[in-house]
VMD Tcl script that draws the C-alpha trace (Angstrom):
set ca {
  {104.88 0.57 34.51}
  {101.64 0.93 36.42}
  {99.97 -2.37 37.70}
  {95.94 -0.74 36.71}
  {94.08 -2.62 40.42}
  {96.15 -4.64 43.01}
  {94.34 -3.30 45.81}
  {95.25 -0.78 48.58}
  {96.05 -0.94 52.27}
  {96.19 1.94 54.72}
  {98.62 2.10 57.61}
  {97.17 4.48 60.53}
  {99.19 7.13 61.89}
  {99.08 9.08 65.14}
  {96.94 12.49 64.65}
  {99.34 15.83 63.95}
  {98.62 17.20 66.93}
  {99.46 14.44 69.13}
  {103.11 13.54 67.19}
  {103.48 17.54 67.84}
  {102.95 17.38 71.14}
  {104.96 14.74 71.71}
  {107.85 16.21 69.35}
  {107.69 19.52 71.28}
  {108.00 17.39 74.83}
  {110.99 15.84 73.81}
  {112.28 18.92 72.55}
  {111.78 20.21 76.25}
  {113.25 17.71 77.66}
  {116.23 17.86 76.14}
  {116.48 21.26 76.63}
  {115.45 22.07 79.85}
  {118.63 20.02 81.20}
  {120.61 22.67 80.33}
  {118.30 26.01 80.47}
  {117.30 25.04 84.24}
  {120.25 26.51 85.64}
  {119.73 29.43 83.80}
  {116.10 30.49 83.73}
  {113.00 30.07 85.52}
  {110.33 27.27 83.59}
  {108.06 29.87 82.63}
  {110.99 32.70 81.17}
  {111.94 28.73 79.56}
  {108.56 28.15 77.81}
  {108.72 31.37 76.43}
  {111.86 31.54 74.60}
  {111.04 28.16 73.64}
  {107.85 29.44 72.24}
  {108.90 32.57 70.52}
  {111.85 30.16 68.55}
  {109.50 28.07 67.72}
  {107.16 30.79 66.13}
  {110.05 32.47 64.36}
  {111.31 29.11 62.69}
  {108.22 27.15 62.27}
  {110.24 25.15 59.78}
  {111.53 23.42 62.07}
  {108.56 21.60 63.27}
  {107.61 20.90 59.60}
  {111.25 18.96 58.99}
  {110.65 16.97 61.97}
  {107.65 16.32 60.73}
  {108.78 14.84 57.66}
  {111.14 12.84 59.02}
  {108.70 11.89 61.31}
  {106.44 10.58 58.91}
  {108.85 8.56 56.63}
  {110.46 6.89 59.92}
  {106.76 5.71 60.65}
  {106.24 4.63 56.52}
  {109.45 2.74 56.57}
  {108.78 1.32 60.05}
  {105.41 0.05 58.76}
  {106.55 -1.13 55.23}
  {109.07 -2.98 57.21}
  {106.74 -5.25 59.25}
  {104.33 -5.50 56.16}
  {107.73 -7.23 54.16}
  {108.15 -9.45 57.31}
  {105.55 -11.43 56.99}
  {107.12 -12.81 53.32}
  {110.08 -13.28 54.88}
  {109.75 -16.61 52.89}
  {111.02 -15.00 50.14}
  {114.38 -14.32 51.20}
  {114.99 -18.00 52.25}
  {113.89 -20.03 49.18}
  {116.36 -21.92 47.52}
  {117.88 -19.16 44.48}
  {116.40 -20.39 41.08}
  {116.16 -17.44 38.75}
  {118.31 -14.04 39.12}
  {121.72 -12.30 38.92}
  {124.60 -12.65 41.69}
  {126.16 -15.95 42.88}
  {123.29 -18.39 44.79}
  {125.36 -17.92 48.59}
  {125.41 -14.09 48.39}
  {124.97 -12.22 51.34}
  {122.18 -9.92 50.79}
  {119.06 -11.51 48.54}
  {116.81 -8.59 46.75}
  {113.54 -10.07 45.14}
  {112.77 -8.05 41.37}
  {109.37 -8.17 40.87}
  {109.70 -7.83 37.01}
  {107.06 -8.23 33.85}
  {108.80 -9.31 30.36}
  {106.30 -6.78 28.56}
  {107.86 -3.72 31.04}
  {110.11 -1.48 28.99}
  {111.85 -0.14 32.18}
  {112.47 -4.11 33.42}
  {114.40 -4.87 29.91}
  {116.15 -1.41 29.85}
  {117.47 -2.46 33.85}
  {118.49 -5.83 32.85}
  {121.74 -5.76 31.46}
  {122.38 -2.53 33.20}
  {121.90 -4.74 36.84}
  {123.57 -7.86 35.48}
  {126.77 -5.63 34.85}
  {126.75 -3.16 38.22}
  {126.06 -6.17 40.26}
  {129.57 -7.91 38.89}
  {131.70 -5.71 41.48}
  {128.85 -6.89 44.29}
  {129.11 -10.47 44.95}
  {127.63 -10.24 48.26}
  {124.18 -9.23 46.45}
  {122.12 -11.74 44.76}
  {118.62 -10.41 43.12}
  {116.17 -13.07 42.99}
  {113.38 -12.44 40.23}
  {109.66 -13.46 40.03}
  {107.31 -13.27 37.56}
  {104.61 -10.23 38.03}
  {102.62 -9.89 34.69}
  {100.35 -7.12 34.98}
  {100.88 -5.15 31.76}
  {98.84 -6.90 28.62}
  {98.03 -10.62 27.90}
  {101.11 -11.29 26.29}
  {102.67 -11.00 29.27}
  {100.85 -13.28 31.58}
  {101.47 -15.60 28.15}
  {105.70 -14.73 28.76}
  {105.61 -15.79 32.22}
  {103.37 -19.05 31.79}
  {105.82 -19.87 29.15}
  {109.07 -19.11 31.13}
  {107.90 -20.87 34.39}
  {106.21 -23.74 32.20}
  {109.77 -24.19 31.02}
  {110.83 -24.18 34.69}
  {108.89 -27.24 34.60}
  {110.41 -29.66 32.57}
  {113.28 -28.33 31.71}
  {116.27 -27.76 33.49}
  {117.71 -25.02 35.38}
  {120.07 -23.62 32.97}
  {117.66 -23.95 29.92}
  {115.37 -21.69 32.51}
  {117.47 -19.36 32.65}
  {118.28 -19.71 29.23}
  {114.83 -18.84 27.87}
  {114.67 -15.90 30.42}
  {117.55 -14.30 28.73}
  {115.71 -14.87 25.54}
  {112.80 -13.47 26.35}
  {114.38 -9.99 27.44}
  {115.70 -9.60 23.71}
  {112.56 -10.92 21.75}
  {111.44 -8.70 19.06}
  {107.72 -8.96 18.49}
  {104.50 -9.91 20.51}
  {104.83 -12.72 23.06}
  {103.10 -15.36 21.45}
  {103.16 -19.14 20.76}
  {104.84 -18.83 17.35}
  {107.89 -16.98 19.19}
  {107.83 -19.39 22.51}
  {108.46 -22.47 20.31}
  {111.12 -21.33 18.23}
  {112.74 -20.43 21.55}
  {111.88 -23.87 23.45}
  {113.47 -25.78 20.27}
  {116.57 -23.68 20.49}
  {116.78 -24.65 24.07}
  {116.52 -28.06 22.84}
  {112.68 -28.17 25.39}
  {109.96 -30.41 24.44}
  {107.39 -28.22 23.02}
  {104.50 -30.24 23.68}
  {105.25 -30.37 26.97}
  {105.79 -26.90 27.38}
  {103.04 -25.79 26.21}
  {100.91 -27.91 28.24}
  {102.60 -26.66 31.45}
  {101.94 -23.42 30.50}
  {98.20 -24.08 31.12}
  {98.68 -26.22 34.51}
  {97.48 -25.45 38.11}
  {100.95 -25.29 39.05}
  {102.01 -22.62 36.83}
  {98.59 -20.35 37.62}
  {99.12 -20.88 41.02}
  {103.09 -19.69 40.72}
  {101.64 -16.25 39.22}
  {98.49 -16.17 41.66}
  {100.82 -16.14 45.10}
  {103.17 -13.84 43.30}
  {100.12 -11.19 42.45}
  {99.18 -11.77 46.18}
  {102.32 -10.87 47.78}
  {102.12 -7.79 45.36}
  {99.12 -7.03 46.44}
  {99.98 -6.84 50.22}
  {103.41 -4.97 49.65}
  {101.45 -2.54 47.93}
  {103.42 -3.25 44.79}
  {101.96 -1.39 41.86}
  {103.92 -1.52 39.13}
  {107.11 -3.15 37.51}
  {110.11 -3.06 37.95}
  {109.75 -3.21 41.92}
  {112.71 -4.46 44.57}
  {112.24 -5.27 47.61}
  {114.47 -6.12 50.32}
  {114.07 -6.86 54.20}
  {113.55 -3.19 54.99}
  {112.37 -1.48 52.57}
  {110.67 -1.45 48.54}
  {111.55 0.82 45.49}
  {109.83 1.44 42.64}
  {110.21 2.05 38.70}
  {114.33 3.05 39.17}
  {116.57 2.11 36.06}
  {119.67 3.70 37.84}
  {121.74 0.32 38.29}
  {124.13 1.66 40.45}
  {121.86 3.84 42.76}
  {120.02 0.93 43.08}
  {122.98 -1.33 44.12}
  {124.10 1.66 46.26}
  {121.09 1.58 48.66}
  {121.37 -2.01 49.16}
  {124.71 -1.71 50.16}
  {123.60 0.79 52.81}
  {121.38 -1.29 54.46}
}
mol new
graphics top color blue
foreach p $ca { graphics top sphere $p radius 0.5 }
foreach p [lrange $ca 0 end-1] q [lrange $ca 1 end] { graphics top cylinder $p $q radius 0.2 }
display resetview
């Protein structure tokens, strides 16, 4: 799903001409070790040239690889600075706490890709104990679910861990509009204090919870739900479990 305005950042590249140029060099380079012995520079330079001319797809893969080496590079440093996020003690996600590898889900309860991922993560990541995914609350979509997430991290609040979590599952399945009526029949099952949960939901604490995660969206770039990131790299919209769990293995 599509986050409508989180902002945009641009990451400046080298001009074509001058990654070229410094492509072709290194392609010399390389080359000339062995062609030296063989040919003069100039009779060099111009078989050089005329490959180059008859496979010009050549310079337009390196190119491309190129360019997604610099994207990666630069999404990389951009996730650095919230390294914080990989180090927090694990409160809400799937995986054991002490895993290995920690993957933050930025997720939104009103995201029809998020609930069809769910279960589909919660199983693949059984056979991957050395993966933990770490979730935080992005609403983005509608109303209702800035209302979802107020009333899941309210419940954070003064409830405990496991009724957290609890309610989190619950939310996933909910049939109908993410309202009050719905949020206290689910606190009371939980055996929460409604009152009190519903005045956490409207606490600085809680708005200031979704406000830093919104911000760290907006600086990864993050435009939509469900989004994963990890140390290296983000990815976007996927509900293919297992290719999912596949590149973080690869990392």
């Amino acid at each position: 799903m599509l986050l409508k305005r989180l902002g945009r950042r641009t990451v400046r590249r080298p001009k074509l001409h001058q990654r070229l140029i410094a492509m072709c060099a290194s392609v010399l380079m390389l080359s000339a070790q062995q062609a030296a012995a063989d040919m003069t520079d100039k009779e060099f330079e111009e078989r050089l040239r005329s490959y180059l001319l008859a496979h010009p797809e050549i310079i337009l893969e390196a190119m491309e690889i190129l360019s997604e080496r610099e994207s990666r590079a630069a999404q990389t440093a951009q996730i650095a600075k919230h390294a914080e996020m990989f180090e927090q003690t694990p409160i809400l996600g799937i995986g054991p706490d002490a895993a290995e590898h920690t993957v933050i889900e930025f997720f939104d309860y009103r995201c029809a890709p998020c609930k069809a991922l769910h279960p589909r993560l919660k199983a693949a990541l059984k056979d991957h104990p050395t993966i933990r995914v770490e979730m935080r609350h992005l609403p983005i979509l509608s109303p209702g679910s800035e209302r979802g997430a107020r009333f899941a991290l309210a419940v954070k609040a003064v409830g405990s861990p496991a009724q957290y979590r609890a309610v989190h599952e619950d939310l996933w399945t909910l049939k109908g509009p993410l309202q009050e009526p719905a949020f206290e029949r689910i606190a009371l099952a939980h055996g929460l204090d409604w009152n009190a949960v519903r005045g956490a939901m409207k606490s600085d604490a809680v708005s200031a919870r979704i406000s830093t995660n919104r911000d760290i969206a907006i600086d990864l770039q993050i435009l939509g739900t469900p989004a994963f990131v990890t140390p290296t790299y983000i990815s976007f919209g996927s509900t293919d479990a297992e290719a999912l769990v596949a590149g973080w293995l690869s990392q």
